[in-house]
N, CA, C and O atoms as a GROMACS GRO file, in nm:
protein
  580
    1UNK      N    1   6.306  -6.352  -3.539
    1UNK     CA    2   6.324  -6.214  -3.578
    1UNK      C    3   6.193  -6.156  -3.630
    1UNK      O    4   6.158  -6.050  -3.578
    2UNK      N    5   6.116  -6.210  -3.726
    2UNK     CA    6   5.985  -6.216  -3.771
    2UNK      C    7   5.851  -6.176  -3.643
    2UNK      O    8   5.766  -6.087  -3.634
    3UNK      N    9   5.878  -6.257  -3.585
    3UNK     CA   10   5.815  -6.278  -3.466
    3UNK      C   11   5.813  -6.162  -3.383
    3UNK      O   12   5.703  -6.113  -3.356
    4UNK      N   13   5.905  -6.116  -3.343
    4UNK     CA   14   5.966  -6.000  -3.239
    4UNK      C   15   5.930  -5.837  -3.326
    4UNK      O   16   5.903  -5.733  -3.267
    5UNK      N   17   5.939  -5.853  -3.478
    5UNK     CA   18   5.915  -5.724  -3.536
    5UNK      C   19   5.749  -5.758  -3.519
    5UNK      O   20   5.684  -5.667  -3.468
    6UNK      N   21   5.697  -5.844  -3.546
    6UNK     CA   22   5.541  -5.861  -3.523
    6UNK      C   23   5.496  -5.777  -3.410
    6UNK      O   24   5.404  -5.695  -3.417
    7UNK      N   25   5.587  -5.811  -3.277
    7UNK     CA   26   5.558  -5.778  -3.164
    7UNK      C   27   5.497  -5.624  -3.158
    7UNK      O   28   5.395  -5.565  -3.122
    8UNK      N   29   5.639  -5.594  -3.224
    8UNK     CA   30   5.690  -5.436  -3.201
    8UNK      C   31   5.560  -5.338  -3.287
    8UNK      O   32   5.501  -5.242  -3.236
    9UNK      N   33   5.545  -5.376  -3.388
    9UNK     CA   34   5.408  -5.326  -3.435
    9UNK      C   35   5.311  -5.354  -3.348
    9UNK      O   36   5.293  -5.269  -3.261
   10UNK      N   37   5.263  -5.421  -3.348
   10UNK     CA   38   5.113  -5.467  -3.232
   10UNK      C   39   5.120  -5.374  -3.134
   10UNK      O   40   5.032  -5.292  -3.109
   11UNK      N   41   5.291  -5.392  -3.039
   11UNK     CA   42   5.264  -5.298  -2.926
   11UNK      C   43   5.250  -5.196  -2.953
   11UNK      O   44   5.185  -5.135  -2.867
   12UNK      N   45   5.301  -5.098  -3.093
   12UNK     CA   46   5.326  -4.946  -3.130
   12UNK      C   47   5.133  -4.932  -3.114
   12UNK      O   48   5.073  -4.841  -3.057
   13UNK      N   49   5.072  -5.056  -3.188
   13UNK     CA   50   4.933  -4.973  -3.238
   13UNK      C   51   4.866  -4.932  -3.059
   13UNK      O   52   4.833  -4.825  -3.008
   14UNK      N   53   4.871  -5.089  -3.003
   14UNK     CA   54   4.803  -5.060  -2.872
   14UNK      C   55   4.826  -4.930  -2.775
   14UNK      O   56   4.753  -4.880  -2.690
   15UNK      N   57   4.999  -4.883  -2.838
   15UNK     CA   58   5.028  -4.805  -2.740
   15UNK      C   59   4.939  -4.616  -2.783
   15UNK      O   60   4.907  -4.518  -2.717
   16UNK      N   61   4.934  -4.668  -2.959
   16UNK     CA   62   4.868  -4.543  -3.011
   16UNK      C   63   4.754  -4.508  -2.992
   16UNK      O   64   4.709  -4.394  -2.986
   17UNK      N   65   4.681  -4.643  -2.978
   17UNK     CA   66   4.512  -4.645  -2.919
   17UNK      C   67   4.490  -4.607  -2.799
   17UNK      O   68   4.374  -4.603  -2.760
   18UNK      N   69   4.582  -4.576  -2.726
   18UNK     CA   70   4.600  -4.613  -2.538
   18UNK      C   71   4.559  -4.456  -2.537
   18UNK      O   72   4.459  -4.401  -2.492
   19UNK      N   73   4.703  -4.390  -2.622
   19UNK     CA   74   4.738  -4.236  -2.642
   19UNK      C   75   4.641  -4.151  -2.692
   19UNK      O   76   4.612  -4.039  -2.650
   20UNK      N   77   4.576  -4.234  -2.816
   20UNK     CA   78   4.422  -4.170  -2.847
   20UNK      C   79   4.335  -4.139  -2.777
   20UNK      O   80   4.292  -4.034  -2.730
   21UNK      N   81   4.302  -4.289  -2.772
   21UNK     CA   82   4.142  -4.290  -2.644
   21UNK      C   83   4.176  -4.155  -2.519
   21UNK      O   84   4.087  -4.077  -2.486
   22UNK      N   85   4.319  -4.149  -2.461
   22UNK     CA   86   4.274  -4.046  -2.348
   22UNK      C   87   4.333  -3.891  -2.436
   22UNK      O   88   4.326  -3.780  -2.384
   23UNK      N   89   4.371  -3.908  -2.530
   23UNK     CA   90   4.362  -3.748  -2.541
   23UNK      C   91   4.277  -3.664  -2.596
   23UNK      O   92   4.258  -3.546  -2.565
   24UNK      N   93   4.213  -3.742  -2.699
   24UNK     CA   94   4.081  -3.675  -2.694
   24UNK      C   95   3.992  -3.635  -2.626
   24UNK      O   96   3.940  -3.530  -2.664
   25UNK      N   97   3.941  -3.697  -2.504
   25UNK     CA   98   3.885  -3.629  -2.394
   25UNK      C   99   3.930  -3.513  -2.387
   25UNK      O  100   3.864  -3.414  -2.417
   26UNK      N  101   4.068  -3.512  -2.339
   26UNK     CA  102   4.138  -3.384  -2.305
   26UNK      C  103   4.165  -3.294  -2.385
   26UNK      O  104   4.202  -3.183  -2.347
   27UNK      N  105   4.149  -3.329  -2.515
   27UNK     CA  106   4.187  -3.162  -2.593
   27UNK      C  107   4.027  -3.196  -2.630
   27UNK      O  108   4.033  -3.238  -2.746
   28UNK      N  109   3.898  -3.197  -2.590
   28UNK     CA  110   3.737  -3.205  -2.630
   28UNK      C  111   3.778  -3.097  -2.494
   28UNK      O  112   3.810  -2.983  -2.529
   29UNK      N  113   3.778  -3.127  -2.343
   29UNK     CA  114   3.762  -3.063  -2.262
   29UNK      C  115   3.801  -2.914  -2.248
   29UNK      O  116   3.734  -2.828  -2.191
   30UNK      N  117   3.952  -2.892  -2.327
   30UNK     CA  118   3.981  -2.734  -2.296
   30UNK      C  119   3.914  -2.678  -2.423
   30UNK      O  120   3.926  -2.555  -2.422
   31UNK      N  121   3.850  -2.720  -2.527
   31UNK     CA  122   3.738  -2.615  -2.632
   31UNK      C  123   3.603  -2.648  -2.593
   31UNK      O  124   3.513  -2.632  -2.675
   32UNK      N  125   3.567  -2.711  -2.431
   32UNK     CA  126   3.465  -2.683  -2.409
   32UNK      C  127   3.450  -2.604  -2.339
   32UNK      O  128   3.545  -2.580  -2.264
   33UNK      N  129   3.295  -2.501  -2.321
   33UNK     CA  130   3.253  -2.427  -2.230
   33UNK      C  131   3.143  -2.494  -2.200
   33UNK      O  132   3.091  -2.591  -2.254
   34UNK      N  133   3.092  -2.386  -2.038
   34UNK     CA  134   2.958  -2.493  -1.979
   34UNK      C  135   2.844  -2.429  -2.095
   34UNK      O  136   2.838  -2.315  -2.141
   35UNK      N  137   2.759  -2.548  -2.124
   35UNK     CA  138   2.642  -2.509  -2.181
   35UNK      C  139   2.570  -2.600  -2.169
   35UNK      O  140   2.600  -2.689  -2.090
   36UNK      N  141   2.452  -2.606  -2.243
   36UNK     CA  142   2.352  -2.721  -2.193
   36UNK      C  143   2.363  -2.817  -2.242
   36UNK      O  144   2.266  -2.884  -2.208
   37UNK      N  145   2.440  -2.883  -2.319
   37UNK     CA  146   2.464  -2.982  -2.400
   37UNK      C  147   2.581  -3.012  -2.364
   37UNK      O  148   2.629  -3.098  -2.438
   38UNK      N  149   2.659  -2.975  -2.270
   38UNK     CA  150   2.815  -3.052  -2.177
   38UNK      C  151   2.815  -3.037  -2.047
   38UNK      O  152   2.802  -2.931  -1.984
   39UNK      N  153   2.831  -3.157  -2.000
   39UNK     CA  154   2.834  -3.147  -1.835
   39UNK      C  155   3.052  -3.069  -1.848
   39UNK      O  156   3.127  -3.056  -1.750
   40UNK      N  157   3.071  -3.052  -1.924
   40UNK     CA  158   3.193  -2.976  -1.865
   40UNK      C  159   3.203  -2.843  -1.846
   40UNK      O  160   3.153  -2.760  -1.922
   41UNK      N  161   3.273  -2.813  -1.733
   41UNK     CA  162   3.243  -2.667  -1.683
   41UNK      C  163   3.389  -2.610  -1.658
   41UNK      O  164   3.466  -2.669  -1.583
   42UNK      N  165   3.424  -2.490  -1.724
   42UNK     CA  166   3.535  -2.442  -1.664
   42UNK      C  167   3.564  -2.424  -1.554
   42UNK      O  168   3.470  -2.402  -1.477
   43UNK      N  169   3.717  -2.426  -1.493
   43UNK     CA  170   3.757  -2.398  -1.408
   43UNK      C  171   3.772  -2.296  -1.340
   43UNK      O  172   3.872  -2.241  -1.384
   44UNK      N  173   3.708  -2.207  -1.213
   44UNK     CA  174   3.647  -2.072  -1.184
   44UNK      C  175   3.768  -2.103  -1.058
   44UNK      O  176   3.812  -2.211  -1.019
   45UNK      N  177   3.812  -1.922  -1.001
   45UNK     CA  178   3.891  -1.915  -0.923
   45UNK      C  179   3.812  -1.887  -0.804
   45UNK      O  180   3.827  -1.933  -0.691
   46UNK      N  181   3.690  -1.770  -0.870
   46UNK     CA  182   3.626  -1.708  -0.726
   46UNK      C  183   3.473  -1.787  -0.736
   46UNK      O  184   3.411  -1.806  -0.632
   47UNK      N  185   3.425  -1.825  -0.849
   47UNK     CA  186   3.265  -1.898  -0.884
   47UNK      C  187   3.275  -2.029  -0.832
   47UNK      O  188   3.329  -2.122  -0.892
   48UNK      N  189   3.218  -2.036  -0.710
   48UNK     CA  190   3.186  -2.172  -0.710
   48UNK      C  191   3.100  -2.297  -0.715
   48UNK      O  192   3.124  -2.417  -0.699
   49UNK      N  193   2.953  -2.200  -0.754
   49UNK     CA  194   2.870  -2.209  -0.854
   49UNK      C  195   2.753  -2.182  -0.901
   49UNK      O  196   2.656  -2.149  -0.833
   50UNK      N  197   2.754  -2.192  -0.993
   50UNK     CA  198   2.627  -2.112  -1.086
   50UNK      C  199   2.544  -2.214  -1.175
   50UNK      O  200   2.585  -2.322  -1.219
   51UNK      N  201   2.383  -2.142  -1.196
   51UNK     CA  202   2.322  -2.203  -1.224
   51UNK      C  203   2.190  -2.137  -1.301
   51UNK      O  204   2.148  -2.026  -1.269
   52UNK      N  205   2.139  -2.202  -1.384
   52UNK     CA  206   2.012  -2.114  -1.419
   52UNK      C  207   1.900  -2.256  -1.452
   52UNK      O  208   1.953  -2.366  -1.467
   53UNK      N  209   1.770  -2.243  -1.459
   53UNK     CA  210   1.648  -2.316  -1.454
   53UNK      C  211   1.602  -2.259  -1.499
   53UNK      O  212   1.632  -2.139  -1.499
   54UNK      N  213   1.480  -2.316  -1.576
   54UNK     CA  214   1.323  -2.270  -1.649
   54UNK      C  215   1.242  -2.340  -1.581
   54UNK      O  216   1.260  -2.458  -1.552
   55UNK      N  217   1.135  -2.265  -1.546
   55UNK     CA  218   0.981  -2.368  -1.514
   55UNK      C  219   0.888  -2.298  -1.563
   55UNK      O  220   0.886  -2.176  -1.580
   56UNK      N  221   0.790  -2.395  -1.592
   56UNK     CA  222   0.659  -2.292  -1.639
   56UNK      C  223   0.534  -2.384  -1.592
   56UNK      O  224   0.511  -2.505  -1.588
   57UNK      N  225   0.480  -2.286  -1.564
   57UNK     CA  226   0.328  -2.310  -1.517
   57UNK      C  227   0.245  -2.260  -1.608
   57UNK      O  228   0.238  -2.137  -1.618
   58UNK      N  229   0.163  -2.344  -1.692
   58UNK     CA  230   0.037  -2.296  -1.780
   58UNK      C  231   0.092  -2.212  -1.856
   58UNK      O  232   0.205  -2.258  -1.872
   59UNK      N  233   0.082  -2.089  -1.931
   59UNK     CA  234   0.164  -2.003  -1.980
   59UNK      C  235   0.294  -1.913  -1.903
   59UNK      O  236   0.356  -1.831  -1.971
   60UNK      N  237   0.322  -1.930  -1.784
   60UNK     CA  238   0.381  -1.824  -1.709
   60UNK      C  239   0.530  -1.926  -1.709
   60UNK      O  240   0.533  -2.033  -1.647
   61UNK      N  241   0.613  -1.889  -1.764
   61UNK     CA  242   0.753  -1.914  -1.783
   61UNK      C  243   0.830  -1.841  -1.616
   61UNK      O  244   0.776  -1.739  -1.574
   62UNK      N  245   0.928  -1.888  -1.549
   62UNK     CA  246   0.984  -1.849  -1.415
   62UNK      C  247   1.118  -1.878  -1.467
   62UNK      O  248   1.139  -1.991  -1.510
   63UNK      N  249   1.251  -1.755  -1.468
   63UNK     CA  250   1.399  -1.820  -1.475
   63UNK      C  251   1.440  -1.782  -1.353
   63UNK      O  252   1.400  -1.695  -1.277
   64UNK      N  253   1.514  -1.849  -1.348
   64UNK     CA  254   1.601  -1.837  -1.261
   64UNK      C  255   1.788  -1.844  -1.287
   64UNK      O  256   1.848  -1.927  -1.356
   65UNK      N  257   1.838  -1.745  -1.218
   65UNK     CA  258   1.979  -1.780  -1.248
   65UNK      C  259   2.022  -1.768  -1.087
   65UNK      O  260   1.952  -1.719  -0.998
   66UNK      N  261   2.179  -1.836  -1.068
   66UNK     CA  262   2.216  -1.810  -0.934
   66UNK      C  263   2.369  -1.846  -0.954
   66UNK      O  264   2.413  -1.932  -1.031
   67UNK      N  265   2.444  -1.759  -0.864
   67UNK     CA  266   2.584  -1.775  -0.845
   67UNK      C  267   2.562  -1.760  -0.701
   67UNK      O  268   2.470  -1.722  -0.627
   68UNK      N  269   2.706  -1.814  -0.685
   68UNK     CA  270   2.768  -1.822  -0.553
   68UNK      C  271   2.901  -1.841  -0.537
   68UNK      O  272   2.933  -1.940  -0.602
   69UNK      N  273   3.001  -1.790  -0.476
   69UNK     CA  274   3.118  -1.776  -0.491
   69UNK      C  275   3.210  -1.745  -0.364
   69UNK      O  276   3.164  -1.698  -0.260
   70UNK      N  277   3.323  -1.773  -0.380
   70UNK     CA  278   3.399  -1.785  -0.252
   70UNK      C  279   3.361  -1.640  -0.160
   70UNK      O  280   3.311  -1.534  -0.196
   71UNK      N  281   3.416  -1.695  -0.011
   71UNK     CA  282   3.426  -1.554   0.108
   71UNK      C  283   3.493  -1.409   0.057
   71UNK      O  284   3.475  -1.296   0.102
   72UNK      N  285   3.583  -1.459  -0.064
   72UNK     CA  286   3.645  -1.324  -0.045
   72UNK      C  287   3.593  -1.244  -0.166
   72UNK      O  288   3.657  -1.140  -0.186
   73UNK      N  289   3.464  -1.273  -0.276
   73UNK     CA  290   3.381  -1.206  -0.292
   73UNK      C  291   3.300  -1.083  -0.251
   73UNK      O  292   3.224  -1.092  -0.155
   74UNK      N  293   3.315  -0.957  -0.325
   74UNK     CA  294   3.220  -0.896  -0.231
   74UNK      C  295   3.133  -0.841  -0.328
   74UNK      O  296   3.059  -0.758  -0.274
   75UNK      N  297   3.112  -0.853  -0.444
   75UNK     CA  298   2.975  -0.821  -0.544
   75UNK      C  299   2.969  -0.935  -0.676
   75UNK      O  300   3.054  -0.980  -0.753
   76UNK      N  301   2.794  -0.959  -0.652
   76UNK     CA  302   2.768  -1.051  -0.766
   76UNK      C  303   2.724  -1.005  -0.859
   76UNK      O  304   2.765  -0.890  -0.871
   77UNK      N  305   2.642  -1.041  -0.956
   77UNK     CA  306   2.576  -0.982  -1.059
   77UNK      C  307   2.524  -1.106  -1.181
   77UNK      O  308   2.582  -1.206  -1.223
   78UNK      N  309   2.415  -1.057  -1.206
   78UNK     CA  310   2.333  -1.174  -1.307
   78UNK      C  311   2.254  -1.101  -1.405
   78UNK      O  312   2.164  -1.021  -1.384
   79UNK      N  313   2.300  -1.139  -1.508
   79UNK     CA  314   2.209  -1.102  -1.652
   79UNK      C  315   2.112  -1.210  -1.666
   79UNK      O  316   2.143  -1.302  -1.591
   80UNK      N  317   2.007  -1.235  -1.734
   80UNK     CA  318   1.885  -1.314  -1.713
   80UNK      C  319   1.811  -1.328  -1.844
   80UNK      O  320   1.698  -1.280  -1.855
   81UNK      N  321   1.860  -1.380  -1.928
   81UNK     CA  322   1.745  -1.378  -2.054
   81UNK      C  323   1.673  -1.529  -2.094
   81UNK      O  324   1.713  -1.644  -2.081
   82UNK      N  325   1.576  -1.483  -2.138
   82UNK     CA  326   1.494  -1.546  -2.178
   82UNK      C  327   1.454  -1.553  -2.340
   82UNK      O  328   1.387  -1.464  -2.392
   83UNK      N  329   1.498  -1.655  -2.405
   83UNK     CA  330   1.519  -1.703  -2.544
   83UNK      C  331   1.397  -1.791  -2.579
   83UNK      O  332   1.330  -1.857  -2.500
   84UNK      N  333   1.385  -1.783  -2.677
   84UNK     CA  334   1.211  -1.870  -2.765
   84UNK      C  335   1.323  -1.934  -2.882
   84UNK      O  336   1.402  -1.865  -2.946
   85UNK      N  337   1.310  -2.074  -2.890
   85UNK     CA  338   1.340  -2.132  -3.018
   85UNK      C  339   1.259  -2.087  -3.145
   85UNK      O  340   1.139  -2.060  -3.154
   86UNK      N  341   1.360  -2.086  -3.241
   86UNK     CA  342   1.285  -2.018  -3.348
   86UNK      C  343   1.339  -2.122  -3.483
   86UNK      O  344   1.459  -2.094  -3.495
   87UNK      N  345   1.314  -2.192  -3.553
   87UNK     CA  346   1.397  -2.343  -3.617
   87UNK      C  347   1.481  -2.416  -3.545
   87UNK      O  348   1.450  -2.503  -3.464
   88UNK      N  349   1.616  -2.373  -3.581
   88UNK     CA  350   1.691  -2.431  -3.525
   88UNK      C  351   1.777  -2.314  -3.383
   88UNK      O  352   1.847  -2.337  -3.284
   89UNK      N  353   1.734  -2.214  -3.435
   89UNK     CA  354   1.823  -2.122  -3.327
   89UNK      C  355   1.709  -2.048  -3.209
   89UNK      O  356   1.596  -2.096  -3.202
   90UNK      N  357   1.739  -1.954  -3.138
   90UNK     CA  358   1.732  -1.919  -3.026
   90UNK      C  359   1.732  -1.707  -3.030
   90UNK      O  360   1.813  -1.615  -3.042
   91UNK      N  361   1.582  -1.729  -3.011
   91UNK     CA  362   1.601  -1.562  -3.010
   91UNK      C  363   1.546  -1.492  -2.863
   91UNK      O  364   1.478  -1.534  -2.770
   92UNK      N  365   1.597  -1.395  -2.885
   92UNK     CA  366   1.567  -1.314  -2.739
   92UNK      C  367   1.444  -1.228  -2.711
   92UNK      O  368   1.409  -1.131  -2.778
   93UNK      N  369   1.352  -1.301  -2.552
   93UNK     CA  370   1.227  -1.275  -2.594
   93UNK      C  371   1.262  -1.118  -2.459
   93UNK      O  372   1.268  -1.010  -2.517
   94UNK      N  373   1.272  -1.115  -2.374
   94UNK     CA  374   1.304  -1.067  -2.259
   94UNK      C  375   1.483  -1.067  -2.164
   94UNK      O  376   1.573  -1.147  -2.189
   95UNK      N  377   1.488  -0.964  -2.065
   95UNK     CA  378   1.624  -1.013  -2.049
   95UNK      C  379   1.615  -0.905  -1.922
   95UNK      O  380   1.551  -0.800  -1.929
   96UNK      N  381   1.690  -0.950  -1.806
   96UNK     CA  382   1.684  -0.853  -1.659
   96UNK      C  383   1.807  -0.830  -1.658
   96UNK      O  384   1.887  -0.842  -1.751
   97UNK      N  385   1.826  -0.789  -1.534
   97UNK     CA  386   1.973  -0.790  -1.435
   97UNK      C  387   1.962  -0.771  -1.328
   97UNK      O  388   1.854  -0.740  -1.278
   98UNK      N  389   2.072  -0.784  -1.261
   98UNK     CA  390   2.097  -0.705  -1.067
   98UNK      C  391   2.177  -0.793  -1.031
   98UNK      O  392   2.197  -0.909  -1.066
   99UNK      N  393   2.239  -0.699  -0.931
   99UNK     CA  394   2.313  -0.700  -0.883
   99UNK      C  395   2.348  -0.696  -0.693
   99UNK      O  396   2.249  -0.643  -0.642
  100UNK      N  397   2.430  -0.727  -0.606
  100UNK     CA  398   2.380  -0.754  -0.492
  100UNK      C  399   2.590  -0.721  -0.435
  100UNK      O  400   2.691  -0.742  -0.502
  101UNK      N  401   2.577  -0.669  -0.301
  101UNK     CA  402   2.738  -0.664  -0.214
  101UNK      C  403   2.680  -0.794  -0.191
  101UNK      O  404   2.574  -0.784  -0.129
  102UNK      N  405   2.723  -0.946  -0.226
  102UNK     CA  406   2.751  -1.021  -0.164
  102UNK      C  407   2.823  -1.104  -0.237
  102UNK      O  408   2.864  -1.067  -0.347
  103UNK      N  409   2.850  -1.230  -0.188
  103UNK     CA  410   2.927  -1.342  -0.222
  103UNK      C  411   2.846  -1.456  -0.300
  103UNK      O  412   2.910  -1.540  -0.364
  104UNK      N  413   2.694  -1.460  -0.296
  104UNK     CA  414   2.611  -1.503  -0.327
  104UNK      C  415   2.456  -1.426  -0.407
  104UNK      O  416   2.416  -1.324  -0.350
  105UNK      N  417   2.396  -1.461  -0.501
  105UNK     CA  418   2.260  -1.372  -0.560
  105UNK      C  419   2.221  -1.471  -0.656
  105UNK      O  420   2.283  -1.547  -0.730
  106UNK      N  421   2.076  -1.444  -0.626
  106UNK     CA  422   1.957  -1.556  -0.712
  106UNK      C  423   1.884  -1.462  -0.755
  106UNK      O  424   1.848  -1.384  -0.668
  107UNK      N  425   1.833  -1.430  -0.907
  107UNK     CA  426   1.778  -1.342  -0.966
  107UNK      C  427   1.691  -1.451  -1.064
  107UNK      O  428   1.735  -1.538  -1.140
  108UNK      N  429   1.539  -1.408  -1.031
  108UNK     CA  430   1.429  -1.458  -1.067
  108UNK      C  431   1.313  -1.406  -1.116
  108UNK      O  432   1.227  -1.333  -1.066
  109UNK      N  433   1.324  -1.449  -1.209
  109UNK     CA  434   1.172  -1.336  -1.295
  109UNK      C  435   1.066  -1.416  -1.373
  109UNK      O  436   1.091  -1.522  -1.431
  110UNK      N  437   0.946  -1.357  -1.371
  110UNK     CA  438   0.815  -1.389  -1.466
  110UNK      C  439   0.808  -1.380  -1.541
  110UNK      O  440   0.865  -1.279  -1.581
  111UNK      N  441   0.741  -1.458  -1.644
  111UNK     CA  442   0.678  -1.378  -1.786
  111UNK      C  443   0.616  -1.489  -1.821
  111UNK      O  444   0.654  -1.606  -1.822
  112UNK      N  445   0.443  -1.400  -1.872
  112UNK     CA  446   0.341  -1.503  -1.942
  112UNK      C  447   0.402  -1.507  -2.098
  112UNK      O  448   0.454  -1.409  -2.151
  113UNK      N  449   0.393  -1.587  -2.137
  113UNK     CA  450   0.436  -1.614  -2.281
  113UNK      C  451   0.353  -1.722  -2.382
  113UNK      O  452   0.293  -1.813  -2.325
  114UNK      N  453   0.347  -1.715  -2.538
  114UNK     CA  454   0.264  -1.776  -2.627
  114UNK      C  455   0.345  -1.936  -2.606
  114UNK      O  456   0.432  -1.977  -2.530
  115UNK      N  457   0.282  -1.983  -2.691
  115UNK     CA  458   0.313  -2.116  -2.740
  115UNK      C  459   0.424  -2.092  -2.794
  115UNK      O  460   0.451  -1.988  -2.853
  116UNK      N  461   0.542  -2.240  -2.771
  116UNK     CA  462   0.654  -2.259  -2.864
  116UNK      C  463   0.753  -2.292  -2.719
  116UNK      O  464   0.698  -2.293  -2.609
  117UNK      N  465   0.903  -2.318  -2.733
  117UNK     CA  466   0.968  -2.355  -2.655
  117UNK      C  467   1.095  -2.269  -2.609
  117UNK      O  468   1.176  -2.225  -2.690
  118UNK      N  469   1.100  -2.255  -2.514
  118UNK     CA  470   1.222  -2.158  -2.434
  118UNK      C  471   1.358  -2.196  -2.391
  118UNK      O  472   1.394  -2.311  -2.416
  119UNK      N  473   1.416  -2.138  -2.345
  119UNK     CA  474   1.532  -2.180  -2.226
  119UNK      C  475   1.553  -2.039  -2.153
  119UNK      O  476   1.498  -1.944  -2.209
  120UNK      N  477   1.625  -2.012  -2.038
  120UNK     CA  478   1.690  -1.912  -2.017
  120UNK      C  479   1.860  -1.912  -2.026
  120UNK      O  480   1.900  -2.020  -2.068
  121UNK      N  481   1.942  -1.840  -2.004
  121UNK     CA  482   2.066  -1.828  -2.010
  121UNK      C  483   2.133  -1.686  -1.932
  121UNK      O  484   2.129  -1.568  -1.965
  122UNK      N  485   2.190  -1.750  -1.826
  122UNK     CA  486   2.221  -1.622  -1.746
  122UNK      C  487   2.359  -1.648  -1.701
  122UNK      O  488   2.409  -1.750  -1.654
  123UNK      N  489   2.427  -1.494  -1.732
  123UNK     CA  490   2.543  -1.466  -1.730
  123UNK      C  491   2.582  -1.418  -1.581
  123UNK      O  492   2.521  -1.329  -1.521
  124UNK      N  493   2.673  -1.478  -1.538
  124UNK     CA  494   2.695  -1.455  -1.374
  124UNK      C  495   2.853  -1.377  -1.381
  124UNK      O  496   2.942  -1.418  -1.455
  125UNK      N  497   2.868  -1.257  -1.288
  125UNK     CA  498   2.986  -1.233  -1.266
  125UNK      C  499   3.006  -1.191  -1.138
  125UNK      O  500   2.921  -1.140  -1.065
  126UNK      N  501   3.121  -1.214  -1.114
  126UNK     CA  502   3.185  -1.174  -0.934
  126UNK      C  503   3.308  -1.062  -0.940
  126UNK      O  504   3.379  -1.032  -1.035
  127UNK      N  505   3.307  -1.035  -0.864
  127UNK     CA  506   3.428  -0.935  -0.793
  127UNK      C  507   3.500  -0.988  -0.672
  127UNK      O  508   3.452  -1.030  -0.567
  128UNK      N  509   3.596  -0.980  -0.700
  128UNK     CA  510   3.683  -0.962  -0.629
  128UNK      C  511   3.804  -0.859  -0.567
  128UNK      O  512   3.923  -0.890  -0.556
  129UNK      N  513   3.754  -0.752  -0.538
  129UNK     CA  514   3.854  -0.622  -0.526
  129UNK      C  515   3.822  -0.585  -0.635
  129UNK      O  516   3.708  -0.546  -0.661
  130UNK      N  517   3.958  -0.596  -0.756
  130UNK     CA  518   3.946  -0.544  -0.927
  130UNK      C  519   3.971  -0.638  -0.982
  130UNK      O  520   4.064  -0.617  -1.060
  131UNK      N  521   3.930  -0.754  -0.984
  131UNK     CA  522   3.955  -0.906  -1.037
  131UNK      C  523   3.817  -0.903  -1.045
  131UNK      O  524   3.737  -0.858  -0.964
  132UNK      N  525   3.801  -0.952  -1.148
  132UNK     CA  526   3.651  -1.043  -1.171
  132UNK      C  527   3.661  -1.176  -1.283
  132UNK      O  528   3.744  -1.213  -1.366
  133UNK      N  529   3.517  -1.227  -1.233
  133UNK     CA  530   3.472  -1.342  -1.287
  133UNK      C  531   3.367  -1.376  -1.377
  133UNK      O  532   3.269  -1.342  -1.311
  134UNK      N  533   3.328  -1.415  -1.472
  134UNK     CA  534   3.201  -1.484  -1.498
  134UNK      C  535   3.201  -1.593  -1.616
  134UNK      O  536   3.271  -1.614  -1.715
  135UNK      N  537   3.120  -1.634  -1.576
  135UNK     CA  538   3.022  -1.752  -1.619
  135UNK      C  539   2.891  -1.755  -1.708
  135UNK      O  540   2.799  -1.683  -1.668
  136UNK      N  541   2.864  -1.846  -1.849
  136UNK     CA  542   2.767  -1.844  -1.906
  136UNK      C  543   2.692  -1.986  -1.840
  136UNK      O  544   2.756  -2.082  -1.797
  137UNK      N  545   2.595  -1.980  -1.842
  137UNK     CA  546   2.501  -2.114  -1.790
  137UNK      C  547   2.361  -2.110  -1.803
  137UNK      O  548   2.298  -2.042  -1.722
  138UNK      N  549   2.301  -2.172  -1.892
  138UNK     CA  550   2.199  -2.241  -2.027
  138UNK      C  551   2.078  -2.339  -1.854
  138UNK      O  552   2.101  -2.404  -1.753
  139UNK      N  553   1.986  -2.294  -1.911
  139UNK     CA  554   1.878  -2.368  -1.866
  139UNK      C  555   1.824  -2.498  -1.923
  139UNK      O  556   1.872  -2.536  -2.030
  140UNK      N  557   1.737  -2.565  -1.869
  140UNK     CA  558   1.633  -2.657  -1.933
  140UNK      C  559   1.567  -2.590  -2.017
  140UNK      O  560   1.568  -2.467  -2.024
  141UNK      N  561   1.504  -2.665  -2.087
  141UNK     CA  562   1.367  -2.623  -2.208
  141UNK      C  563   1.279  -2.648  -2.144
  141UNK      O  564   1.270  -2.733  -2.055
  142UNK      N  565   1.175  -2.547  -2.197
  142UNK     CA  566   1.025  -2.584  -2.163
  142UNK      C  567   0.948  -2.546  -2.243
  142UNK      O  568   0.968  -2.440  -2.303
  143UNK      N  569   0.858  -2.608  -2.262
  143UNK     CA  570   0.737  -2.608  -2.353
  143UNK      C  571   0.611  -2.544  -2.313
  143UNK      O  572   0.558  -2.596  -2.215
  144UNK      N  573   0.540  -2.428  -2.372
  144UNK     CA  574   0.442  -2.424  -2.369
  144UNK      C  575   0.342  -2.464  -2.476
  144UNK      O  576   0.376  -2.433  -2.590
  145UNK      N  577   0.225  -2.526  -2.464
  145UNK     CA  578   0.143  -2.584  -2.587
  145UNK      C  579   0.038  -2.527  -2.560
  145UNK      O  580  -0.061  -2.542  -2.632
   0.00000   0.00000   0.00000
């Protein structure tokens, strides 16, 4: 009898650890959004995907953002900024837009800039008829010295 209630505990914990280990993932996943610090990305109906990059050459910083999105898309649109770390946070040095009738748009811009470290972050949205979409999505860092 001893024995068998032993059981019954042991299995309750394994079964609680079992229940743990995978639900945390899953309630981490729906309070995440995409950013640069989570490969998790929401689930998009018409985006099928978007993206933004930093490069820099010598002082000249290049972002880039890009969406792309299903056939039945018919206007994109991209906001484009460009952020300088400032301690711990992120301020806004520059910032574009445009827009394009298609299903797809890559919006890319210059700027010479001082010393210190960047990212870009560009906001993508789609149309669909009167449905729309968008997306935030965080670049690499880059350094100028």
């Amino acid at each position: 009898m001893k024995n068998q209630k032993a059981k019954r505990i042991f299995a309750s914990i394994c079964l609680s650890t079992c229940l743990l280990t995978c639900a945390a993932p899953i309630a981490l996943a729906s309070e995440t959004t995409s950013n640069a610090d989570s490969p998790i990305a929401p689930c998009n109906t018409y985006i099928s995907y978007s993206a933004c990059s930093l490069k820099v050459s010598g002082n000249t910083l290049t972002a880039y953002g890009m969406v792309n999105a299903n056939t039945s898309v018919n206007k994109c649109s991209i906001k484009l900024v460009l952020q300088k770390k400032s301690g711990t946070s992120w301020t806004q040095v520059a910032e574009w837009s445009g827009s394009k009738n298609s299903n797809s748009y890559t919006l890319s811009q210059k700027r010479n800039s001082s010393k210190g470290t960047y990212r870009a972050v560009a906001t993508v949205k789609v149309w669909n008829g009167n449905s729309s979409e968008s997306n935030t999505v965080y670049s690499n860092t880059c350094t100028i010295k």
